[in-house]
N, C-alpha and C positions, 0 to 999 in steps of 0.2 A: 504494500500500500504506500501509495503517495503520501507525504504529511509534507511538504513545503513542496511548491512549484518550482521550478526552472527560472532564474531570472538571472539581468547581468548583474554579473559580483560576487555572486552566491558561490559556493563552493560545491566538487563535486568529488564525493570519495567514494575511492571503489569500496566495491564489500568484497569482506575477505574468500566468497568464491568465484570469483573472476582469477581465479588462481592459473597461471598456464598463460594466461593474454599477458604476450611479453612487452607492448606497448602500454597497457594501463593496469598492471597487477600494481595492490599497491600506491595509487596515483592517489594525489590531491591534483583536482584540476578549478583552477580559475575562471569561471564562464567569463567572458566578454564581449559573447552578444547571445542574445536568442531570440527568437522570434519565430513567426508561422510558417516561415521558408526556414529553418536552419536555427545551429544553434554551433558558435567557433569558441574553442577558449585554450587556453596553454595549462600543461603540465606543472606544476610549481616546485617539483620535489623529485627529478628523474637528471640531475646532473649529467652534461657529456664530460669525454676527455679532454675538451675542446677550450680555449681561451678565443675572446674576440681576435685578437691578433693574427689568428691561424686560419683564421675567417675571412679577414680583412686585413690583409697584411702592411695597409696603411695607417691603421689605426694602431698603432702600440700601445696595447694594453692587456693586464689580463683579466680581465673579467669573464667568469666564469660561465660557459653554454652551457644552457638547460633544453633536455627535447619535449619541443612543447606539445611533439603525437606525433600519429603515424601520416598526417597528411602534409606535402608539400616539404619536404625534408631538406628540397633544396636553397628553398629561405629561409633569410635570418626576421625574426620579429623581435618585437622589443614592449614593457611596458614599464609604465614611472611613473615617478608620483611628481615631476616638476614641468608642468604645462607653461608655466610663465617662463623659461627658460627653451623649450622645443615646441616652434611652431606646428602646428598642423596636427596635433593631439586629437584623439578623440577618448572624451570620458566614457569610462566601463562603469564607475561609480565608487562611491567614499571618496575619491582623490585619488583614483589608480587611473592613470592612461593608456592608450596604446597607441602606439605610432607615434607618427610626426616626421617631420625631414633629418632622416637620417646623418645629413651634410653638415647640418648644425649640430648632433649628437658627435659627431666624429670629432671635431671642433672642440667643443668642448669638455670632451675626454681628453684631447690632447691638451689642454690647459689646466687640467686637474680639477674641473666645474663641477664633473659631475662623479658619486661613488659606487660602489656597484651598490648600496642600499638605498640607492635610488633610480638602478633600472634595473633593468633583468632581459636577457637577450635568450632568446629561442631559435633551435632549429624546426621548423615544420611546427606545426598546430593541432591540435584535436578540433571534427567536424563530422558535424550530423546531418542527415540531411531532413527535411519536415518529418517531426513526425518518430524519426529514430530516436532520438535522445527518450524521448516517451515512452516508446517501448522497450529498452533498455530499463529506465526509471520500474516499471510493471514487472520486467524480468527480476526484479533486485539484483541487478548489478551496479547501482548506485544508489547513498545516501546524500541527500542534498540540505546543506544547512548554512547557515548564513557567513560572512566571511568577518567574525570578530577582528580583525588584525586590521580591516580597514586597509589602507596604502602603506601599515607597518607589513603587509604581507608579502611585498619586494625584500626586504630583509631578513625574513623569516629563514632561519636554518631548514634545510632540506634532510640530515640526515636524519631524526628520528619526527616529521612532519605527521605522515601517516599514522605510525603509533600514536602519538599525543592525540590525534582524531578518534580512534578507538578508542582511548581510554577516555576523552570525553564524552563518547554516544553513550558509555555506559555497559550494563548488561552484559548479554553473548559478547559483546563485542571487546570486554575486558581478554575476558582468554586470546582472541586475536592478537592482542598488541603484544603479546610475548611469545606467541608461535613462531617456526624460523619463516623465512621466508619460501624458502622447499619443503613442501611437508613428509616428504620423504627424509628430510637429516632426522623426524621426530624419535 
């Protein structure tokens, strides 16, 4: 059963049987848009090997690549919480952004403007097409709940994200947060 809808901002965590899906086991995802056509959002907690730098080899720096899902892996995205500084933003909500001219981020990464706890860069995106997120939602392969962290959720630590989710839903969901991540090491 549904108890919160889909909406931008909100968060979406998997439930611990989605076990095996090697793109979203495990995921906290960031919705940043949804709507009757679709619904797009990033990954928050799936770090790559990756630094911008090896990205963009103009830009020197290392700030850290997260993969934001299985779609479009060939793009970099980006979200933040300083619109007054990166033109062309669009608000997801709380003070989190996405986008904007990437030419003035480069910029001012080069001049030390900006930290990585104030953007977050993505390979590829998570996306549904009308309709799927929904049925997903009905499958319980997601719990959806609101995103307390607000625009603190660009800083948020990735490694233990997911557990501290579980151990906040409470219930069944306590034993999850201490399960391995293979349930075959059990």
């Amino acid at each position: 059963m549904i108890s919160l809808q889909p909406s931008k901002g909100h968060l979406l965590i998997a439930e611990p049987s989605i076990i095996g899906d090697v793109s979203f086991n495990r995921s906290v995802v960031l919705l940043a848009d949804h709507s009757d056509q679709g619904s797009i959002g990033f990954i928050m907690n799936k770090p790559l090997d990756y630094v911008l730098s090896d990205l963009v080899p103009e830009v020197e720096a290392e700030f850290k690549i997260y993969n934001g899902g299985p779609v479009e892996q060939d793009n970099l995205y980006f979200i933040h919480k300083i619109p007054n500084l990166i033109p062309n933003s669009v608000e997801i909500s709380s003070g989190i952004y996405w986008g904007g001219d990437f030419s003035v981020v480069s910029d001012l990464i080069e001049k030390n403007k900006i930290t990585p706890n104030e953007i977050r860069f993505f390979l590829g995106y998570s996306g549904w097409d009308a309709e799927q997120l929904l049925q997903e939602l009905e499958a319980n392969s997601w719990v959806i709940v609101k995103n307390t962290y607000e625009k603190n959720i660009i800083g948020k630590s990735y490694d233990t994200f997911w557990k501290e989710k579980m151990i906040e839903l409470g219930g069944d969901y306590l034993l999850w947060s201490n399960a391995p991540e293979d349930p075959s090491y059990n």
